[in-house]
N, C-alpha and C positions, 0 to 999 in steps of 0.2 A: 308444592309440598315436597317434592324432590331434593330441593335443595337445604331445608328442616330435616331431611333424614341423613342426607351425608354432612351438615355439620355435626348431628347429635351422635354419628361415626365415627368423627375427624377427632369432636371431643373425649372421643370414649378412648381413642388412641392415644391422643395426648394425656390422659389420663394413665393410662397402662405405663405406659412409657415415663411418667414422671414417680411412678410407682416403684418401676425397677432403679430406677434411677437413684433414688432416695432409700432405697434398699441394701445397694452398692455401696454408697455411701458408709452405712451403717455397720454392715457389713467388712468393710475396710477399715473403720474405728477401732471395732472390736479385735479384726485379725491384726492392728497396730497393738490394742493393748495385751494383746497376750502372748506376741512375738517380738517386742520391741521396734529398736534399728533394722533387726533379720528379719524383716516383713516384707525385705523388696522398697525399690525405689518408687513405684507407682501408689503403692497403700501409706507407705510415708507422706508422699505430697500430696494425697486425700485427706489425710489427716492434718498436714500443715494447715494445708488451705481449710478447712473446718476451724481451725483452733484461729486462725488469723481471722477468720469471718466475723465468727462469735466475740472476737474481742473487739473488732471495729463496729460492732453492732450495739453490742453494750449491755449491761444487764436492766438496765431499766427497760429499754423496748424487747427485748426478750420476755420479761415479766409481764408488761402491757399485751403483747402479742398472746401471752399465754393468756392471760386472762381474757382476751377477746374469743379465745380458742373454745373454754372451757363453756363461756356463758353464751356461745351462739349453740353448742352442744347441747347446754343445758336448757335453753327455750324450744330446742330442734324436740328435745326427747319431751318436752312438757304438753308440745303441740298435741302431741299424736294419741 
């Protein structure tokens, strides 16, 4: 049972940490859109790399993804 409580740890970390992470992100989006170029070299290539993702990803699977998003939410909150 020891080893069920430090994964359900290990995951809680990994969770935290992809929280910030995606935070940062966000974060660095927004400090591009409202400083431009003058944002610094690091929040630029956050934002490259963002903009370059979302276009090789595509807008169909974006929408598909969203929509798997919404309706595993929406069965999550119906459950209960």
């Amino acid at each position: 049972m020891k080893i069920f409580e430090r994964l359900r740890n290990l995951t809680s970390i990994i969770w935290i940490v992809s929280e910030l992470a995606l935070a940062l992100i966000i974060f660095s989006v927004l400090l591009f859109l409202l400083l431009g170029e003058s944002s610094g070299v690091f929040v630029t290539s956050i934002t490259e790399n963002s903009i370059y993702l979302l276009r090789e990803i595509g807008a169909e699977s974006i929408i598909g993804v969203t929509i798997v998003f919404f309706v595993y939410f929406y069965l999550r909150q119906r459950s209960k």
